[in-house]
C-alpha positions in Angstrom: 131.5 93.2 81.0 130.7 93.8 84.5 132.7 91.1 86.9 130.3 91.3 89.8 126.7 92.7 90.0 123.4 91.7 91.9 121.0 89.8 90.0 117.4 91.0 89.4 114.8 88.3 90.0 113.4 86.7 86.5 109.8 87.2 88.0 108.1 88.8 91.5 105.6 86.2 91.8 105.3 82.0 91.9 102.2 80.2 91.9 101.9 78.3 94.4 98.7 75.5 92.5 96.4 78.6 92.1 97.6 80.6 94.7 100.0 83.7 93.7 102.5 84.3 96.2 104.4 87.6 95.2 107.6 88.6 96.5 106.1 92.5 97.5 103.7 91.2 99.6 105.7 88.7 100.9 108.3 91.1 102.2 105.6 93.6 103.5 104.2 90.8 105.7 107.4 89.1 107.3 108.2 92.9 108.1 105.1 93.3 110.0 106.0 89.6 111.7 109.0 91.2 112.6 107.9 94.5 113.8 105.2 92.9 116.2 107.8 90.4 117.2 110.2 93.1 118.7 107.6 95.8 119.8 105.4 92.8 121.8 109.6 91.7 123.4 110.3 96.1 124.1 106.7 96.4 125.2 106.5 93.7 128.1 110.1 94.9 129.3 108.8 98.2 129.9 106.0 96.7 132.0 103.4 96.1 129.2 101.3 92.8 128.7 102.0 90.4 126.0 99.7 90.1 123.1 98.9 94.0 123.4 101.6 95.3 120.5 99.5 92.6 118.1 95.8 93.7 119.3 96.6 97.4 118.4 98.6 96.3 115.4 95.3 95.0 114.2 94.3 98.6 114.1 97.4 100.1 112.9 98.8 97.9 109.9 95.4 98.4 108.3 95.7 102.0 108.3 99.0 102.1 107.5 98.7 100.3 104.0 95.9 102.5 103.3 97.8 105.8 104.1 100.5 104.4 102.5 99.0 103.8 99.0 97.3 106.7 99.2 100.3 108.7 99.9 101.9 106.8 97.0 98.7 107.5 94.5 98.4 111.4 95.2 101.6 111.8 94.6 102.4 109.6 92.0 98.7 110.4 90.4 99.7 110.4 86.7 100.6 106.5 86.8 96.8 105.6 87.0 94.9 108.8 86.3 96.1 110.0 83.0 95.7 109.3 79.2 95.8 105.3 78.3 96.1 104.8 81.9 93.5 102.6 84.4 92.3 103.7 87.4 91.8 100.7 88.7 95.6 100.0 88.9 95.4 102.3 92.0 94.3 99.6 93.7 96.9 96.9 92.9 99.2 97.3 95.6 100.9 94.1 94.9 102.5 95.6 92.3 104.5 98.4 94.5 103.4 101.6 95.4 103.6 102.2 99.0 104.9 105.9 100.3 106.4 105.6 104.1 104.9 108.9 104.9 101.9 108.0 104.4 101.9 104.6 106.1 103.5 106.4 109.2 100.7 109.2 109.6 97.9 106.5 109.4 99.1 104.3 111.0 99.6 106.2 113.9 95.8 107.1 113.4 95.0 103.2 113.7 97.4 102.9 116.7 95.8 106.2 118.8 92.7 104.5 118.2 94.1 100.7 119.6 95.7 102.8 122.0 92.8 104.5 123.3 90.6 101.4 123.7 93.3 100.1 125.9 93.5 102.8 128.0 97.4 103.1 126.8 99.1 106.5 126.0 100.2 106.6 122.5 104.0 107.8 122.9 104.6 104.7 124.8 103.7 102.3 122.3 105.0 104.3 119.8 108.9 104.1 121.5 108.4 100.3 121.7 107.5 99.4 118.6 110.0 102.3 116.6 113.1 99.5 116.1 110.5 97.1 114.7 109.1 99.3 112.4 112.5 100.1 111.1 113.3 96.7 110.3 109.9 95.7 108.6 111.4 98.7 106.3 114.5 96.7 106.0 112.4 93.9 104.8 110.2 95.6 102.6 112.4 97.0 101.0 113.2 93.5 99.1 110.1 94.2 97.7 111.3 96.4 95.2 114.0 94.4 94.3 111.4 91.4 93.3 109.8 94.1 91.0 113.1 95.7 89.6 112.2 98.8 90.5 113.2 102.1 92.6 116.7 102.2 91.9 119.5 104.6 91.8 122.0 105.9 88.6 123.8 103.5 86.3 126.6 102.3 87.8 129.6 99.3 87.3 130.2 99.2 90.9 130.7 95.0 92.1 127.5 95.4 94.1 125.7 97.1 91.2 122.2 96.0 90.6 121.7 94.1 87.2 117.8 95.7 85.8 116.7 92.9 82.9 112.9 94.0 82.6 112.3 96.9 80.0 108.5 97.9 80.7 107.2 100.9 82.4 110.4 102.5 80.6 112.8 100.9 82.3 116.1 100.7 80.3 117.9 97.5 81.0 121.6 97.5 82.7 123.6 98.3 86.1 122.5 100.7 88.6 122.8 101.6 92.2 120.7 99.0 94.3 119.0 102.1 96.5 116.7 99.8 98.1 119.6 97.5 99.3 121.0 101.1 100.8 117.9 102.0 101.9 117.4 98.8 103.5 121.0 98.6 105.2 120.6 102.0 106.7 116.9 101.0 108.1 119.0 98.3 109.8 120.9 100.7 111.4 118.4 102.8 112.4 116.8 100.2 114.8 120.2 99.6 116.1 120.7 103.3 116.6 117.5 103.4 118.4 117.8 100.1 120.6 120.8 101.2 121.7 120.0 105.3 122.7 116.8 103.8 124.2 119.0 101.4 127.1 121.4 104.7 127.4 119.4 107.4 127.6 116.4 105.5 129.2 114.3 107.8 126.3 110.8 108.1 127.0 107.2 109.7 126.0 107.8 109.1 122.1 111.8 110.2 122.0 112.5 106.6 120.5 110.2 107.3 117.9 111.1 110.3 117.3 114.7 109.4 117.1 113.9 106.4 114.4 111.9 109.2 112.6 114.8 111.6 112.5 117.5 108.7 111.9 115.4 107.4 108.6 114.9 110.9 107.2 118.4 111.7 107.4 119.4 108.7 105.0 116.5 108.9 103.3 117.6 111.7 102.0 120.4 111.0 100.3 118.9 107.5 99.1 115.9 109.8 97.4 118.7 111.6 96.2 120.4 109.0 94.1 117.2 107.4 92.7 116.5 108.2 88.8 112.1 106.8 88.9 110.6 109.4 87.6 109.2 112.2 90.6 107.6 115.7 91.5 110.5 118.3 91.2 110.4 121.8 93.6 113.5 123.9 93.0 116.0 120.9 91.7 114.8 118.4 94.7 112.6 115.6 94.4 109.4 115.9 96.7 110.3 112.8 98.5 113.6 114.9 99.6 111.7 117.7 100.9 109.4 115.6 103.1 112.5 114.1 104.3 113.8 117.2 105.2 110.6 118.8 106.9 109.1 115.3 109.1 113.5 114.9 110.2 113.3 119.2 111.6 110.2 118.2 113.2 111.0 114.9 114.8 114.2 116.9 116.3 112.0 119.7 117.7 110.1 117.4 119.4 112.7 115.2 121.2 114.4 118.7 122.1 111.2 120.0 123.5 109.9 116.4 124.9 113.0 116.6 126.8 112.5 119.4 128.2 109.5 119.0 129.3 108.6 115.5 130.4 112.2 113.9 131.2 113.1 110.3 131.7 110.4 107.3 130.8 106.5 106.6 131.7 106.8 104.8 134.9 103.6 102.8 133.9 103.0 101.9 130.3 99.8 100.1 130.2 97.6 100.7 133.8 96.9 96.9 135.7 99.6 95.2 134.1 101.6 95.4 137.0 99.2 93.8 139.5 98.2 90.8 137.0 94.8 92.5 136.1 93.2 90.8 133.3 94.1 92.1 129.6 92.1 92.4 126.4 89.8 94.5 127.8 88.9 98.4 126.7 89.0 101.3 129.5 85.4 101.7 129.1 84.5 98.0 129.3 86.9 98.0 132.5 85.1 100.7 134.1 81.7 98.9 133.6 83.2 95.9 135.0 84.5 97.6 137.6 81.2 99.3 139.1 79.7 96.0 138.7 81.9 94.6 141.1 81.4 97.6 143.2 77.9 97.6 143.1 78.0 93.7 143.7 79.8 94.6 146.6 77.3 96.8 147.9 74.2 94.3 147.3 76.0 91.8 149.4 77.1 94.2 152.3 73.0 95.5 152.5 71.9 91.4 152.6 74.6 90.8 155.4 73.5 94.2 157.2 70.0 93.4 157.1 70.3 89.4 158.3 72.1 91.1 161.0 69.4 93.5 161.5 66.9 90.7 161.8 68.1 88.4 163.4 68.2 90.3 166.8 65.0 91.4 166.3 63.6 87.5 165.8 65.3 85.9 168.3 64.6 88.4 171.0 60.5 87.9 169.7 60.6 84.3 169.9 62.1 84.8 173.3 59.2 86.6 174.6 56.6 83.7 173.3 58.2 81.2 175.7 58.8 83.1 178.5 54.8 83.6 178.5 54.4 79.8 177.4 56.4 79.2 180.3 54.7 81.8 183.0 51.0 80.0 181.7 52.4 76.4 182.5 53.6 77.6 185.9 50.5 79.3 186.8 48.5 76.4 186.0 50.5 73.5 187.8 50.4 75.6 191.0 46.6 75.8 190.8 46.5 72.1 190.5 49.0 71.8 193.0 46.8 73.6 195.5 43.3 72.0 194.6 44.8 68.3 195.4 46.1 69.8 198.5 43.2 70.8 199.4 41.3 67.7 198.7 43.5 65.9 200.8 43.0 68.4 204.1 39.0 67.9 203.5 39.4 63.5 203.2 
């Protein structure tokens, strides 16, 4: 009898009237709260505007979901595509199913595209938002735990995690709580990376990278105690491999970024700095920009051209009188001189 152990949740969903709210994609979503949370705080401290880690969110949590379950799917392909099996589970991703590798490599699709329509260089937002991302791992991790699943060998450790649901195979009893593990050393990884960012003053996607290297390298022994059924090459589960090949190539780069474009961006996000206004795209900018400028122009040529007028009125008008005036004359001195001489005659 075990004296101390972590208790499974009886279910992963409460109705809420006819609204299911389930504990997977509850933990998903506070993790994304909490990722845009501290990328929008890391983003305006490097000289960003606010509300621009949320507007290319939009683009990137999207994507990563998608590349996510996909990654999950492909490689997990005989849960919905083989005998007694329906496709159309694939789809469910409220029941669990979400690879990391995948959501990273989309989602940084979705965010080079929010990116781009800002006018904002990838690597940037990418070192800002890295701690956050870690922690909506932390989060999401929960997520398994609401659907008793993912976890490591059997175990009577005190922190042991008690498994009460028998379907999909699973044999009930104690075993290693890997996504509590997982979810700890996610934890740490953001701290890890908060911290080397203020010391080294990292820059040009080295925070990212380092998150990227950090995860792998407890990933890999997490993967390593799990017993879910997975794709084998020579003894190691596929998820260890991938673990091992993204952590070489995250490393590589922050050797070779350092190398070759030192320190940190000294502008983030162009026209934050002089109060320009956000929400804008580049291209939308640069229309609005040579309408200004041709604005500008428009004026300039009316203003040249009352002042190349007005000379030319005034001095006409000047003319008119003068001869108005030269008439009058002539004709009061003629008068003058015929009542003079009326006078001499009487």
């Amino acid at each position: 009898m075990e004296l101390a152990y972590i208790p499974s949740p009886s279910r992963g969903v409460i109705h809420l009237g006819p609204i299911p709210l389930r504990g997977y994609a509850f933990c998903i979503i506070l993790g994304v709260f909490v990722a845009v949370w501290l990328g929008n705080k890391r983003w305006i401290a490097r000289g960003g505007r606010a509300g621009t880690v949320a507007d290319i969110a939009v683009w990137a949590v999207p994507f990563g979901l998608v590349g996510g379950r996909l990654y999950h799917v492909i490689t997990d392909y005989e849960l919905y595509f083989s005998e007694g099996r329906d496709w159309v589970d694939a789809f469910k991703i409220w029941e669990g199913g979400l690879g990391i590798w995948g959501a990273i490599a989309l989602g940084a699709l979705g965010a080079w595209i929010g990116c781009r329509r800002r006018g904002i260089p990838l690597p940037a937002y990418a070192d800002a938002v890295a701690p956050g991302i870690a922690l909506a791992q932390a989060l999401g991790r929960w997520g398994n735990w609401f659907n008793q699943e993912l976890y490591g060998r059997r175990t009577d450790v005190p922190w042991a995690l008690e498994i009460t649901s028998s379907t999909d195979g699973r044999v009930p009893g104690t075993y290693h709580p890997t996504f509590l593990y997982e979810s700890l050393w996610c934890i740490g990884v953001a701290l890890l990376v908060i911290w080397a960012d203020r010391r080294f003053k990292m820059g040009h996607g080295r925070a990212f990278a380092l998150y990227v290297a950090a995860y792998c390298a407890g990933r890999f022994w997490v993967e390593y105690m799990r017993v879910d059924d997975a794709h084998h090459i020579l003894g190691l589960r596929l998820n260890n491999w991938t673990a091992l090949l993204v952590f070489l190539l995250a490393v590589t780069y922050i050797v070779v970024s350092a190398k070759k474009r030192p320190g940190r961006e000294a502008v983030v996000e162009p026209g934050a700095a002089d109060g320009d206004p956000g929400g804008a795209s580049a291209d939308e900018k640069a229309e609005t920009d040579a309408g200004t400028e041709d604005g500008k122009t428009s004026e300039a040529d009316d203003e040249a051209g009352t002042e190349a007028k007005s000379p030319r009125g005034t001095e006409a008008k000047s003319e008119a009188e003068a001869k108005a005036d030269s008439e009058d004359a002539v004709e009061d001195a003629e008068e003058s001189r015929d009542q003079a001489e009326s006078a001499r005659k009487g």
